[in-house]
VOPAGU-2260 file (C-alpha; in pm, 1 decimal, decimal comma):
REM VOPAGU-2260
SITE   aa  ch    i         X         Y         Z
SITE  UNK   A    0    1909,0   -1949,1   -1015,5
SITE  UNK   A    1    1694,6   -2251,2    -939,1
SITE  UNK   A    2    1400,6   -2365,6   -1126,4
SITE  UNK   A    3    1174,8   -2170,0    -921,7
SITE  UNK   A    4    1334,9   -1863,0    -888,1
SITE  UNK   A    5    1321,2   -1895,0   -1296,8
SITE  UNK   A    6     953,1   -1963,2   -1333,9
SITE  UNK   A    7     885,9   -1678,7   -1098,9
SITE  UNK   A    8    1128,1   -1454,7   -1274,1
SITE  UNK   A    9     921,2   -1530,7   -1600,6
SITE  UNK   A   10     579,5   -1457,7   -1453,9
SITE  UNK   A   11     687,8   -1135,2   -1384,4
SITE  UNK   A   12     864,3   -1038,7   -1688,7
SITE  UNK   A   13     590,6   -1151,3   -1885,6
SITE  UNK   A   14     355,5    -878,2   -1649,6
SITE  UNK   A   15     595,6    -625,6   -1674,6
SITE  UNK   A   16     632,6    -670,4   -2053,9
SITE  UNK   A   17     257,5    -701,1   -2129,6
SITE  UNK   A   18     209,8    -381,3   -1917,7
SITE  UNK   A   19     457,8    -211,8   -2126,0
SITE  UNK   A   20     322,7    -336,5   -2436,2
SITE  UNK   A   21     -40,5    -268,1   -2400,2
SITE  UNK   A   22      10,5      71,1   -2281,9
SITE  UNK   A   23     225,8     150,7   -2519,1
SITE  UNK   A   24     -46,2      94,7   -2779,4
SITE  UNK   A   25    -289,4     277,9   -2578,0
SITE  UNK   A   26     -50,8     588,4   -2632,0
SITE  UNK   A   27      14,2     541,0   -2960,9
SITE  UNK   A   28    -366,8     570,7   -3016,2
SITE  UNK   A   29    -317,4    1006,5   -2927,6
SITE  UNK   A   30     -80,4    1012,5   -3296,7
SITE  UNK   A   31    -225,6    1268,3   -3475,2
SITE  UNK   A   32    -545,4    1310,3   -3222,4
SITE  UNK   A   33    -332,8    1488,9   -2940,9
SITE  UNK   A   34    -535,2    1873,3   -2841,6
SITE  UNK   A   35    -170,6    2034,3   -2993,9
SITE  UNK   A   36      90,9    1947,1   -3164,8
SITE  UNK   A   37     346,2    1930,5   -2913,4
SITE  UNK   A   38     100,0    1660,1   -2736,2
SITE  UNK   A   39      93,5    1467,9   -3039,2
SITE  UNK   A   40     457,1    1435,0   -3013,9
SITE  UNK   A   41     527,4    1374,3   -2662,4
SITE  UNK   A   42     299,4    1112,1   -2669,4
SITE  UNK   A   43     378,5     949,8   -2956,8
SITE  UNK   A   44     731,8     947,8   -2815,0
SITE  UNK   A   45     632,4     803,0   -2470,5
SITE  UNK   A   46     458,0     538,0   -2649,2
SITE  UNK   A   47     790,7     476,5   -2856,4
SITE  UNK   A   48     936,0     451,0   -2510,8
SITE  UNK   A   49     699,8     195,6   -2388,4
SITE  UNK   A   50     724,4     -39,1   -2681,7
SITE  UNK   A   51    1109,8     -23,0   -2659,6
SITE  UNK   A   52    1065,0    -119,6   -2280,2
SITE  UNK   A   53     849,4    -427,7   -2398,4
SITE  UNK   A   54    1073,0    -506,4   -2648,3
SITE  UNK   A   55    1393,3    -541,1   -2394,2
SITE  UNK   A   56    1136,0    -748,5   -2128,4
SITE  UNK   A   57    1063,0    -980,0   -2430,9
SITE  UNK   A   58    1392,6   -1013,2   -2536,6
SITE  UNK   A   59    1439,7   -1105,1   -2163,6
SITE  UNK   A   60    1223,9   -1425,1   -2181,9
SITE  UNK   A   61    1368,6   -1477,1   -2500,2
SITE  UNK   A   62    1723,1   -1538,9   -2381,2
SITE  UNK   A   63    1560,4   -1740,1   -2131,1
SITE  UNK   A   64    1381,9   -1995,3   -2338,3
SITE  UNK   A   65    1081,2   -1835,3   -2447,8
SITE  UNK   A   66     943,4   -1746,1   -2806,6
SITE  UNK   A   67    1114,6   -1447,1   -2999,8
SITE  UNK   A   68     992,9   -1121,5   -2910,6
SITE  UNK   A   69     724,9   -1134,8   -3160,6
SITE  UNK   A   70     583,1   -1383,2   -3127,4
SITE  UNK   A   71     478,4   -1344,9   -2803,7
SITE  UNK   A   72     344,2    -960,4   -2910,9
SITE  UNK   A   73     130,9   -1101,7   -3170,6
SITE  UNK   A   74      76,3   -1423,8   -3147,8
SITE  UNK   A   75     -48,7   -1516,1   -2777,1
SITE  UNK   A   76    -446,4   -1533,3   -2703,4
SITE  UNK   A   77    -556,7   -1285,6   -2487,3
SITE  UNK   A   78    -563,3   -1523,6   -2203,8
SITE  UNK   A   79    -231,1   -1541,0   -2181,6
SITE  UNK   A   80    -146,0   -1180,7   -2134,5
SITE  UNK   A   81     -51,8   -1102,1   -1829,1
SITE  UNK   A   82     -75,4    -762,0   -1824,7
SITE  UNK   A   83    -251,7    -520,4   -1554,8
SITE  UNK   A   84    -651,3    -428,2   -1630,5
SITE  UNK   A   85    -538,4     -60,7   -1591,5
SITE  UNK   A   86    -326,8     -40,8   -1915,2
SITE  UNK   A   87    -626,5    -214,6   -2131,6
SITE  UNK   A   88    -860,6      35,7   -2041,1
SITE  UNK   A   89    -957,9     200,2   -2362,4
SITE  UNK   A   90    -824,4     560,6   -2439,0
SITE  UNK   A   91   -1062,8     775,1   -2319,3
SITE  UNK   A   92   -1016,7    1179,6   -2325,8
SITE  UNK   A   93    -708,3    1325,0   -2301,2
SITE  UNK   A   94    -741,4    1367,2   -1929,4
SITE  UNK   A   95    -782,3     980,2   -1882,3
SITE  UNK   A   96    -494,3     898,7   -2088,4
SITE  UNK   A   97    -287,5    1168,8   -1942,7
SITE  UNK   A   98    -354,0    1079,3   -1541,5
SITE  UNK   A   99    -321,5     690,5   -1645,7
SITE  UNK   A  100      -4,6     773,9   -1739,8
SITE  UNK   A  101     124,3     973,8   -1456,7
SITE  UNK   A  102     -43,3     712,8   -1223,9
SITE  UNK   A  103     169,5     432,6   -1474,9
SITE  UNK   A  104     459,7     592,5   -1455,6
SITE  UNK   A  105     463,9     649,8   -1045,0
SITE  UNK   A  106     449,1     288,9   -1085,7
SITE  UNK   A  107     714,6     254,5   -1306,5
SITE  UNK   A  108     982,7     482,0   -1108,8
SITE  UNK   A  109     930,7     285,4    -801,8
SITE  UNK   A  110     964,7     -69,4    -953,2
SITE  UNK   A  111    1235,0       0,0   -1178,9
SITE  UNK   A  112    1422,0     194,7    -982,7
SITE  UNK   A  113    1420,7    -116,8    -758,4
SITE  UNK   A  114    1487,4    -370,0   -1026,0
SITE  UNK   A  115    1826,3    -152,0   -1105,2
SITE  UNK   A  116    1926,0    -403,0    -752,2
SITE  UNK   A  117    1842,4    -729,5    -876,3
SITE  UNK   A  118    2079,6    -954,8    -873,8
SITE  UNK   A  119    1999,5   -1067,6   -1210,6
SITE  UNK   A  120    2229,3    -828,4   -1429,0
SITE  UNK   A  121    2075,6    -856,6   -1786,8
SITE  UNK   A  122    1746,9    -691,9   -1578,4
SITE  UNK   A  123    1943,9    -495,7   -1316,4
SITE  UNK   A  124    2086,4    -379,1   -1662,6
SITE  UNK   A  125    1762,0    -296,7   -1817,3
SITE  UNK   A  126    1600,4    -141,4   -1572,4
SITE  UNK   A  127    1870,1     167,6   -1543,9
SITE  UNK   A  128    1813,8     215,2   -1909,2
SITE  UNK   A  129    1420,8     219,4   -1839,3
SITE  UNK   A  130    1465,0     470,7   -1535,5
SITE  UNK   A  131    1685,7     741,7   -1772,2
SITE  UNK   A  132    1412,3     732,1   -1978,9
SITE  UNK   A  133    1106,1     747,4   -1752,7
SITE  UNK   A  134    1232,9    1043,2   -1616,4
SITE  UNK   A  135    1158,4    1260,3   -1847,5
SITE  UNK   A  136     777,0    1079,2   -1905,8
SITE  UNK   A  137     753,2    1173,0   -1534,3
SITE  UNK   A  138     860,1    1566,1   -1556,7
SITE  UNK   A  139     643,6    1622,0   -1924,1
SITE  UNK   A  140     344,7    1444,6   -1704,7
SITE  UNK   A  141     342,7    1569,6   -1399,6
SITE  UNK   A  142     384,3    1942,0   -1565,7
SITE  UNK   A  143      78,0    1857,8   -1746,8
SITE  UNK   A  144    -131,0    1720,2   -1484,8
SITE  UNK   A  145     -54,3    1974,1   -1251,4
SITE  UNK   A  146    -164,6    2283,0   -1486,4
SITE  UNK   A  147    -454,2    2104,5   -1572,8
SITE  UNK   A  148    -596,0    2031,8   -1237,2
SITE  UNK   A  149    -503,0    2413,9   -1173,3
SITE  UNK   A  150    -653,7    2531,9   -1508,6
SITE  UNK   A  151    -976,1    2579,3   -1550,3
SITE  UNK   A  152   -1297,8    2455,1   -1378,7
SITE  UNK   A  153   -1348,6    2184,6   -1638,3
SITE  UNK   A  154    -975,9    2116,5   -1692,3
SITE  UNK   A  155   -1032,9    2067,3   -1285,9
SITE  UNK   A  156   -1284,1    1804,4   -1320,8
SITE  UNK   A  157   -1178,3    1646,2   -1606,8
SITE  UNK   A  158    -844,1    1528,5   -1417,9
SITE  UNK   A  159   -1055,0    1458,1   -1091,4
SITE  UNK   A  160   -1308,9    1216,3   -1288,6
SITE  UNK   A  161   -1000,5    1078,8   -1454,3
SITE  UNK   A  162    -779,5    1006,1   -1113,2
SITE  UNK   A  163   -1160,8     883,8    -935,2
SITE  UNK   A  164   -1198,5     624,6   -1189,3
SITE  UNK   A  165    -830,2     486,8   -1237,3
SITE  UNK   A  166    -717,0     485,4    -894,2
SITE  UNK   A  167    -854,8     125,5    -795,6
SITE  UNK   A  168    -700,8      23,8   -1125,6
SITE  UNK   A  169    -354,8     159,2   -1059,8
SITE  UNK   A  170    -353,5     -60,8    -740,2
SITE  UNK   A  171    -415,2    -310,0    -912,2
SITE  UNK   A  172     -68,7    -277,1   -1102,6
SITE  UNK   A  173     106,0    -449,5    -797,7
SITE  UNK   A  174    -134,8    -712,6    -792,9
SITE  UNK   A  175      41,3   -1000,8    -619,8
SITE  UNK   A  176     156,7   -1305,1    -871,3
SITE  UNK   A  177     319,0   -1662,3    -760,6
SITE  UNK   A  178     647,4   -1721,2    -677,7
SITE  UNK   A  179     741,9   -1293,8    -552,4
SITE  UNK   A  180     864,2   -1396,3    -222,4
SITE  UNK   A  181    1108,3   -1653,5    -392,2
SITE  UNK   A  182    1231,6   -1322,5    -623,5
SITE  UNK   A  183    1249,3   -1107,4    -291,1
SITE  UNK   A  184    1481,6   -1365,4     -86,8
SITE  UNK   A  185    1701,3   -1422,3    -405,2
SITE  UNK   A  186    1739,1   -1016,7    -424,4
SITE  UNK   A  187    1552,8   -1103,8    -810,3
SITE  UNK   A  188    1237,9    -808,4    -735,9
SITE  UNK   A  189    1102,6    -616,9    -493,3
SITE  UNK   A  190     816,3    -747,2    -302,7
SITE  UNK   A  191     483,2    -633,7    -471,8
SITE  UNK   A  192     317,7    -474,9    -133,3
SITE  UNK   A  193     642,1    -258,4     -74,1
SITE  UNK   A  194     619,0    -141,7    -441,6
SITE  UNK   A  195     254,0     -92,6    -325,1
SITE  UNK   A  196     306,7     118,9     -44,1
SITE  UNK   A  197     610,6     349,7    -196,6
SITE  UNK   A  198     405,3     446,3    -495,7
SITE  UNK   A  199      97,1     562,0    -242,3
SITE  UNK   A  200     326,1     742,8     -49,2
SITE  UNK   A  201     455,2     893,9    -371,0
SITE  UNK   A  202     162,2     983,6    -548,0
SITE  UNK   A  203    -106,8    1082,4    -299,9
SITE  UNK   A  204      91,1    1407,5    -181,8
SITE  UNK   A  205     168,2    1523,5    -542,9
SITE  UNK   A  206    -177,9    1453,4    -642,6
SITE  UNK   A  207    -317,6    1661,9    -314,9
SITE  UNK   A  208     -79,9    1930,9    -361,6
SITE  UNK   A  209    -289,0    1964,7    -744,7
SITE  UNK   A  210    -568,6    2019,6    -577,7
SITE  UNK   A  211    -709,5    1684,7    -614,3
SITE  UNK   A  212    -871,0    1439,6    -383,6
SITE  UNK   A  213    -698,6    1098,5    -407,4
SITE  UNK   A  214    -916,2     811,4    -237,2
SITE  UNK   A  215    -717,9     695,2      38,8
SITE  UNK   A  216    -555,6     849,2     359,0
SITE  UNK   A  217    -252,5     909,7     588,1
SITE  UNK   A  218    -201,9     689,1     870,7
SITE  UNK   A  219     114,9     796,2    1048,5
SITE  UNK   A  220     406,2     796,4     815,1
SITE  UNK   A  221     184,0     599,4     509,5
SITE  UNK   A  222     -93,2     651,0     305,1
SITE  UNK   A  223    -390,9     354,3     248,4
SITE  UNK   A  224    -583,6     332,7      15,2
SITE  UNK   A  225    -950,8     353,4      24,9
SITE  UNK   A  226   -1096,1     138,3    -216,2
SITE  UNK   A  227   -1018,8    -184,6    -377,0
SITE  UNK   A  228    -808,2    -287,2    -622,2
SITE  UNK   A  229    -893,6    -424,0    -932,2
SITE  UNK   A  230    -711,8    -714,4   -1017,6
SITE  UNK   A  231    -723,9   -1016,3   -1271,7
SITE  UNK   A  232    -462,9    -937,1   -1534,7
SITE  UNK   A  233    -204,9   -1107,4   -1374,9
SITE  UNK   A  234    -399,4   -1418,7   -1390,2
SITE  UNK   A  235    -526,6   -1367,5   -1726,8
SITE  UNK   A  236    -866,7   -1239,2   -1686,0
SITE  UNK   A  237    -912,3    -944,7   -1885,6
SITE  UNK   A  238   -1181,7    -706,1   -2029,2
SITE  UNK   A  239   -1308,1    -679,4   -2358,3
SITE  UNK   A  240   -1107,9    -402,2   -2408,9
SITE  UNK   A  241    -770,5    -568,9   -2387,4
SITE  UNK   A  242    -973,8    -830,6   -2674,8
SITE  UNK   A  243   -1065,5    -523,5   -2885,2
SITE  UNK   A  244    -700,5    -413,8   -2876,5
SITE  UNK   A  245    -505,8    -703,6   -2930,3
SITE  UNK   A  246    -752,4    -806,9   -3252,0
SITE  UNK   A  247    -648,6    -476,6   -3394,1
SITE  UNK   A  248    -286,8    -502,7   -3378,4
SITE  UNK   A  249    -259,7    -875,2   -3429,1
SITE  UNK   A  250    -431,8    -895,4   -3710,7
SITE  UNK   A  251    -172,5    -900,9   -3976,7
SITE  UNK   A  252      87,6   -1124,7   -3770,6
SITE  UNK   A  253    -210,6   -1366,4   -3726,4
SITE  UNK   A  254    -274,6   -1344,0   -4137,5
SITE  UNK   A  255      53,7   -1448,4   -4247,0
SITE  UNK   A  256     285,0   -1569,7   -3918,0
SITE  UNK   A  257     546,2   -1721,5   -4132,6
SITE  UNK   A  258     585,9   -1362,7   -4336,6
SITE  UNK   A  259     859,8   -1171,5   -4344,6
SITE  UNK   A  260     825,3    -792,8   -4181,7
């Protein structure tokens, strides 16, 4: 792998891992607030999921020069995060967090599934682990999306609010970063606007077949999107929320760094 191919594989594992990281948090915030029990569990298990996922992308850049997994969770300014504006979004209702997480996980499936190509191994490697385990995020939460946007009239508009609002933020997810078209001729990653287009033409059917109007539309065998993305993360420019979050669970790494946990 040359130099460049490296850099460009670290800029992305570095988004990927913040993404996973962030949003795993984000989940984690539903323990013992979930509307049942079983909720409470499922999502305190995704979240589980997501912070192992992190933990494997870190341990990535680890292997490849970088700090120690921890270090780079709790000890990086917010300006270096990398992660997508969509997973810093604060938690919401249960309807936001639920459709951010079907919209994340879309996402997910298509990029991972992907990455199980790379010619990298140690990722090709990871990423088949990450797949096994997203499928089962992506039958508990498209079960639950779908009976909600079939429930009742406010389940109904609870979900629509939720997808209205998050869509231009879930495009933003494949927000382009420097150095992709050196990972896609090297076989390293997909290319970012393929990604793109595979989870639109994933998700906008199953989110129409719920009943739900999705802001974009079908041109021949694709769908487009109809607003704009939001993007920034990838570059490091982030919300206050993202700030809010990270002073919360860096705070007692940032106390003590040289202590023992």
């Amino acid at each position: 792998m040359t130099a460049s191919e490296t850099a460009a594989l670290k800029t992305m594992l570095f988004a990927l891992a913040d993404d996973e990281f962030i949003i795993g948090h984000r989940m984690s915030e539903w323990t013992g607030l979930g509307p049942i029990i079983e909720e409470d569990i499922a999502f305190s298990s995704m979240a589980q999921d997501e912070m192992g996922h992190a933990l494997g992308l870190y341990s990535l850049l680890h292997q490849m020069g970088e700090d120690e997994p921890d270090t780079l969770a709790f000890l990086r300014p917010a300006d270096a995060f990398r992660n997508s504006i969509c997973v810093e979004l604060s938690r919401g209702d249960y309807a936001f967090s639920l459709m951010r997480q079907l919209l994340y996980d879309g996402a997910e499936a298509e990029r991972f599934e992907a990455l199980t190509q790379s010619s990298f191994p140690d990722l090709a490697n990871l990423a088949a682990k990450i797949v096994q385990e997203e499928r089962y995020h992506w039958i508990h939460n498209t079960m639950l999306v779908q009976r909600l946007a079939k429930g009742t009239e406010e389940s109904r508009i609870r979900m629509q609010s939720a997808l209205s609002e998050l869509f231009p933020y879930s495009l933003g997810l494949f927000e382009p970063f420097g150095g992709n078209d050196l990972l896609v001729a090297a076989n390293i990653a997909p290319d970012e606007n393929t990604l793109r287009q595979r989870w639109l033409n994933r998700m906008c059917p199953l989110l129409i077949s719920y009943g739900l109007a999705v802001p974009a539309h079908q041109k021949g065998d694709n769908w487009t999107g109809d607003v704009e993305a939001v993007f920034g993360g990838r570059n490091g420019r982030h919300t206050e929320h993202l700030m809010n979050i990270l002073d919360a669970i860096q705070l007692l790494r940032k106390a003590d760094p040289k202590a023992a946990w």
